[in-house]
C-alpha positions as CSV (number, residue, x, y, z in Angstrom):
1,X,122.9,50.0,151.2
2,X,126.6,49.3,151.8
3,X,126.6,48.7,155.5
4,X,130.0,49.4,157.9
5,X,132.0,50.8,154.5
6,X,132.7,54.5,154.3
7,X,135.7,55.3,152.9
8,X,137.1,59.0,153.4
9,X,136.7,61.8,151.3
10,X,139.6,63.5,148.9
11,X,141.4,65.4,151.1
12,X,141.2,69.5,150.5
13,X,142.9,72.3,151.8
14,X,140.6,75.4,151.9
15,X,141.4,78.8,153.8
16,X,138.8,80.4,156.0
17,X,138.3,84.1,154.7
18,X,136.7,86.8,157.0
19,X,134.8,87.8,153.9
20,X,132.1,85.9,152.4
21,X,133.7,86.7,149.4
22,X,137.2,85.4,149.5
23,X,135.7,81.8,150.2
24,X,135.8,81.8,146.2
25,X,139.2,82.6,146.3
26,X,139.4,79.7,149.3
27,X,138.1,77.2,147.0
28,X,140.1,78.2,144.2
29,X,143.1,77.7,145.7
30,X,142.5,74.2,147.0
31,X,145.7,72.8,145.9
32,X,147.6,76.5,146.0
33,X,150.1,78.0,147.9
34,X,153.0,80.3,146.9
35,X,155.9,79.3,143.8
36,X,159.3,81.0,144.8
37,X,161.7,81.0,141.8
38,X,165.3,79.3,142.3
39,X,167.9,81.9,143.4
40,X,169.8,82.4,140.5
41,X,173.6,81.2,140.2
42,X,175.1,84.7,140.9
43,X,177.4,85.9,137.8
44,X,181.1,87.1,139.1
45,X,182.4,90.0,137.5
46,X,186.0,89.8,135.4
47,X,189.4,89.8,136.7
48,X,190.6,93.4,136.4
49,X,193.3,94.1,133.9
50,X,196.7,96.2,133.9
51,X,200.0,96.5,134.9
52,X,200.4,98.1,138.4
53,X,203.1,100.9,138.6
54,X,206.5,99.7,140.0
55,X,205.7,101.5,143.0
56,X,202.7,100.3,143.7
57,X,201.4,97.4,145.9
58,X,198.9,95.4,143.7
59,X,195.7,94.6,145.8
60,X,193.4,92.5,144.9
61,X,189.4,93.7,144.2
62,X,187.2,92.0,146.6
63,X,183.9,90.0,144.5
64,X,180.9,91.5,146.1
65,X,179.2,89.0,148.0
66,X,177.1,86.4,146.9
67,X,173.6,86.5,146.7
68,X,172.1,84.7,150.1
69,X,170.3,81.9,149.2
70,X,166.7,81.4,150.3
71,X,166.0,79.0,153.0
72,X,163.6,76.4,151.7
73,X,161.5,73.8,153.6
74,X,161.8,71.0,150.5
75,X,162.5,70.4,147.4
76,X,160.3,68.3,144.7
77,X,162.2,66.9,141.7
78,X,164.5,70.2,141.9
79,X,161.6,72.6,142.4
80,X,161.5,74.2,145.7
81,X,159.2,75.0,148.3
82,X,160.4,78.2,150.4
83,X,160.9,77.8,154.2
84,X,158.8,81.5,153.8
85,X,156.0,79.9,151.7
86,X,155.9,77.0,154.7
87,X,155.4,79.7,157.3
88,X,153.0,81.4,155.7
89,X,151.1,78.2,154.6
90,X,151.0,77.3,158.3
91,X,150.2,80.6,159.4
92,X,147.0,80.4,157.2
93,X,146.1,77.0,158.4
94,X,146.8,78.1,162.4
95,X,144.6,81.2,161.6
96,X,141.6,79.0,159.9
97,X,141.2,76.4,163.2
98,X,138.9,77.3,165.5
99,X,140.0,78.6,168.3
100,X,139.2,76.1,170.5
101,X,140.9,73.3,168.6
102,X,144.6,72.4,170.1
103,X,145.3,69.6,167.4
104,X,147.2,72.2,165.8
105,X,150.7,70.5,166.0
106,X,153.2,68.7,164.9
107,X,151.2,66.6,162.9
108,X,149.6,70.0,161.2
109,X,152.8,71.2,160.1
110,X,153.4,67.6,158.3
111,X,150.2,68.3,157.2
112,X,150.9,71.2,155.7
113,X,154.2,70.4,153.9
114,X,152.7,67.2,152.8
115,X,149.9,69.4,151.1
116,X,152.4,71.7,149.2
117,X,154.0,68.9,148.1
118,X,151.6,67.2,146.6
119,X,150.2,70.3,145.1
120,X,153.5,70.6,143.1
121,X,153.7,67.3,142.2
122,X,150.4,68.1,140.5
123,X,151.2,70.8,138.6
124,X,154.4,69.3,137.9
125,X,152.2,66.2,136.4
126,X,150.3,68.6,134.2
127,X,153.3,69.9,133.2
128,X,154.3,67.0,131.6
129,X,150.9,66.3,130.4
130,X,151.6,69.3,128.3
131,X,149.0,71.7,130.1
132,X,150.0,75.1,130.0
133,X,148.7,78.2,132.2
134,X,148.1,80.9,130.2
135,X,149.1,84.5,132.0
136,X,145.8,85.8,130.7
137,X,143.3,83.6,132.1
138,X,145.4,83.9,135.3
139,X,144.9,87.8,135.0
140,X,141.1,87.0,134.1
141,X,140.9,85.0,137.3
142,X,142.5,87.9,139.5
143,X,140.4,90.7,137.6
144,X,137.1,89.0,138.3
145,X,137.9,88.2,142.5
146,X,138.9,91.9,142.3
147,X,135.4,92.7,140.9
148,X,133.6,90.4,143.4
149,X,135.6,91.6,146.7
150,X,134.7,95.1,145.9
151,X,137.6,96.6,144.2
152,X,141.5,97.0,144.9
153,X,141.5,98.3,148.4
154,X,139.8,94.9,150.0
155,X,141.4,92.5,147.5
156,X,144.9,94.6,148.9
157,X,143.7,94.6,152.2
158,X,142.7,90.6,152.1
159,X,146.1,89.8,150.2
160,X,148.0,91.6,153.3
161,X,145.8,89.8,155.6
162,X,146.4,86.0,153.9
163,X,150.2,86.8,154.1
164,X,150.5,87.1,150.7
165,X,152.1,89.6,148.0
166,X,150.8,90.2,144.8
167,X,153.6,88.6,142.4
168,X,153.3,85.4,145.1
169,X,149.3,84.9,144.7
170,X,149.5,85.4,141.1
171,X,152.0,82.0,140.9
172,X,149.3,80.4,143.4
173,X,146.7,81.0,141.4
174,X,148.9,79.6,138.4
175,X,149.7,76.7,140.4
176,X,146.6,76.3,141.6
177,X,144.6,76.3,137.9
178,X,147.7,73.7,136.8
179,X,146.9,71.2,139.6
180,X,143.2,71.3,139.6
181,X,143.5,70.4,135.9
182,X,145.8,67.5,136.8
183,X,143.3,66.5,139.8
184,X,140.6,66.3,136.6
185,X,143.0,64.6,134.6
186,X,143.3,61.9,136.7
187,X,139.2,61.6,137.8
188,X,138.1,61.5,134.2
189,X,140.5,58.4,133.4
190,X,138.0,56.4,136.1
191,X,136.1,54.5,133.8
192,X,132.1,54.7,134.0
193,X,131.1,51.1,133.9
194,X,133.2,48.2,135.8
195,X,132.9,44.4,136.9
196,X,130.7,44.1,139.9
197,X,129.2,42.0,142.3
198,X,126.1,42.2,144.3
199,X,126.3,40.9,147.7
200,X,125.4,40.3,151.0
201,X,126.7,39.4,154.5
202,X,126.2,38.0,157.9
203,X,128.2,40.2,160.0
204,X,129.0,39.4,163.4
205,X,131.5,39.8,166.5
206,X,132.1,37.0,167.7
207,X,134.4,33.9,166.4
208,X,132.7,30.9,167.9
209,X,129.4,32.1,166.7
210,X,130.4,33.0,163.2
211,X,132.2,29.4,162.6
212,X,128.6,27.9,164.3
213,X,126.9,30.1,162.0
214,X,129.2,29.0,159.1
215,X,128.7,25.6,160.0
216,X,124.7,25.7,159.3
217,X,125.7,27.4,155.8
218,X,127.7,24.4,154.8
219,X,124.9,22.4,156.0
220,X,122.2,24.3,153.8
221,X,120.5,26.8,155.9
222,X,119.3,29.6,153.4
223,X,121.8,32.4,153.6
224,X,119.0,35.2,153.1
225,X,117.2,33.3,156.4
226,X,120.5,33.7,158.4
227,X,121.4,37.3,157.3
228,X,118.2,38.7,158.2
229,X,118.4,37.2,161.5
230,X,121.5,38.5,162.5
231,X,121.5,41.7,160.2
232,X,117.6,42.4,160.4
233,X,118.4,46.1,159.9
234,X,120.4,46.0,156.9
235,X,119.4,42.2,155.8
236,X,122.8,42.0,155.2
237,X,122.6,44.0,151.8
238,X,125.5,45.2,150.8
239,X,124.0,46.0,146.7
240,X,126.4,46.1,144.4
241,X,130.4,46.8,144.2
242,X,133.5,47.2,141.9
243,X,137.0,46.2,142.9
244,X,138.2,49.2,144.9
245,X,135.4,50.1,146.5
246,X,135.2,48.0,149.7
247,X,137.5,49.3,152.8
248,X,138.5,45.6,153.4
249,X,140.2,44.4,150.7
250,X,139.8,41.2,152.5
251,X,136.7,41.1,152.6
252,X,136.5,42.5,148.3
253,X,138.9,39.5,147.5
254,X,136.4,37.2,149.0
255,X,133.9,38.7,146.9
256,X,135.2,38.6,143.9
257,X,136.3,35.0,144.3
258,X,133.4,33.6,144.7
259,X,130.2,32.6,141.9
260,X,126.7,33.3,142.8
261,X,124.9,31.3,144.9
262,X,128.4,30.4,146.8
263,X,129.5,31.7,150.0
264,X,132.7,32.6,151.6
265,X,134.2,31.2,154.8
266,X,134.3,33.4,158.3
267,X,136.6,36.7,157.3
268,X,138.1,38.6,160.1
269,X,137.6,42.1,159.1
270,X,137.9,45.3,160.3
271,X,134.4,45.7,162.2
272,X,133.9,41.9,163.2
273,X,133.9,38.8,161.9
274,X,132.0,38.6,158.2
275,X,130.9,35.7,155.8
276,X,129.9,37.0,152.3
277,X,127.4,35.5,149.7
278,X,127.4,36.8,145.8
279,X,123.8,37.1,144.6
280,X,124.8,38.0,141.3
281,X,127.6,39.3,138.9
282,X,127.9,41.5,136.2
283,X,131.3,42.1,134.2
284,X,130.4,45.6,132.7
285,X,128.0,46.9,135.1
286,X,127.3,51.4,135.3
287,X,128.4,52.8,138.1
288,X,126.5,54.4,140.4
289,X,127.5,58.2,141.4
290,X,128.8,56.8,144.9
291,X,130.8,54.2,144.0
292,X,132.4,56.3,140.8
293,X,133.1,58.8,143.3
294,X,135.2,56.4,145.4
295,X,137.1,54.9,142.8
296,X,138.5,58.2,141.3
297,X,139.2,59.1,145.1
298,X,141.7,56.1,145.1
299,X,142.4,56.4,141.6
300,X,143.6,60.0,142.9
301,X,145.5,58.9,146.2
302,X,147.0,56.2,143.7
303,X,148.3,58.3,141.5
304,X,149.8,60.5,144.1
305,X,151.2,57.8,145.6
306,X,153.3,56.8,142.7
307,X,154.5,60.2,141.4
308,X,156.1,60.6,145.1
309,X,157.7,57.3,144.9
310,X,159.1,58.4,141.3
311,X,160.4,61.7,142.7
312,X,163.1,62.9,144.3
313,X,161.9,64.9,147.2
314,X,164.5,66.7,149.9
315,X,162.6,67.9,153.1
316,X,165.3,70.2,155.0
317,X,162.7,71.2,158.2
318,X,164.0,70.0,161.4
């Protein structure tokens, strides 16, 4: 039992349908919202040619006017996220709260924009892990959620609905198939065994009573004796741990530091005041389910992390 040390969850983006069947397409699209090509340099056409008469007043041929560009919400290493794909990713969030929830704010609309770009930092990353999306397993993917929503009219109907167009879901799907991989990329690079070290503590909340307490340790009171009587629930059991798996990385460094058999001194942690003992280590050690799970989790907020500190990303949102 690894008591007072939950870390959170990858985070996920999935749209509510109103069709049981769209929550495929929901899941699917996880890391997907619309791609919107770059407006294309507009092409001037040549300087007429001639000789006007002598009696007549050369005016000059207007260009036609450039193209408008589109309004975008960011850019990500060049690559740009509409303002319209923003508004229609928000507009799907807003329509999948309950109605009752008013956190819907400014902190969803960072949300939101933080969650587009990280999706395309994904797909960029696969991208340059040389993963391709073929058009034909996209079309595959399309064909069968036309199949399981009953047809063309619904899957038209539900597209409408989502705010989407055709030719824009199609590149969220292809996005969406590119940073999934990337997301697996990343997971499968977390090793399965690790160094790890199987511990205890005596957890408790207040300072004078944990130095008293650490006191007796140094003193040679058993450490199992004074764990279960201040921990009888958990008997202070925390099992065992790799590096990047404790909340407190105060409380992992002490850990880690110490040999089995010693104990730490009085930590001020997060949820009170802790002193650790190491039963045992173990430098390769299999990881259990939970704690590989956590690991590629960081190892996935990590690498996130870095690509947007590599990038060059423009947010132009007021």
């Amino acid at each position: 039992m690894r008591s007072g040390y939950n870390l959170p969850h990858m985070r996920t983006n999935t749209h509510h349908t109103r069709t049981v069947g769209f929550l495929f397409v929901a899941s699917l699209l996880l890391v997907a919202c619309g791609w919107i090509e770059r407006t294309p340099t507009p092409t001037l056409p040549p300087s007429a040619t001639g000789t006007p008469g002598p009696t007549e007043t050369s005016t000059p041929t207007p260009f036609p006017p450039s193209p408008t560009p589109e309004p975008l919400a960011a850019t990500v290493n060049g690559e740009p996220i509409s303002l319209a794909e923003y508004q229609a990713e928000m507009a799907r969030y807003r329509a999948a709260q309950p109605s009752s929830d008013a956190s819907v704010g400014d902190g969803a609309s960072n949300q939101v924009l933080d969650d587009l770009i990280d999706q395309t930092l994904l797909a960029q990353g696969a991208r340059e892990n040389g993963f391709t999306v073929d058009d034909t397993v996209v079309q595959e993917h399309i064909d069968g959620l036309i199949e399981q929503v009953g047809g063309e009219g619904p899957f038209a109907i539900w597209l409408a609905d989502q705010g989407y167009t055709r030719e824009n879901f199609r590149l969220a799907l292809a996005r969406a198939i590119a940073a999934a991989w990337m997301r697996d990329w990343i997971i499968a690079k977390v090793p399965q065994v690790a160094e790890q070290v199987h511990a205890r503590q005596i957890l408790l909340y207040n300072s004078d009573q944990a130095g008293e307490v650490l006191a007796e340790l140094d003193a040679g009171k058993d450490f199992a004796t004074l764990s279960a009587t201040y921990n009888p629930a958990t008997l202070g059991e925390l099992g065992w741990f790799p590096r990047g798996y404790l909340s407190d990385p105060a409380v992992e460094e002490a850990a880690f530091s110490l040999e089995p058999g010693e104990h730490s001194q009085v930590i001020k942690s997060q949820i009170g005041f802790q002193i650790i003992e190491v039963i045992e280590r173990d430098p390769e050690r299999p990881l259990d389910p939970d704690a590989r799970m956590v690991l590629q989790e960081k190892a996935f907020r990590d690498w996130l992390a870095t690509k947007r500190d590599q990038s060059e990303i423009e947010i132009f949102l007021p």
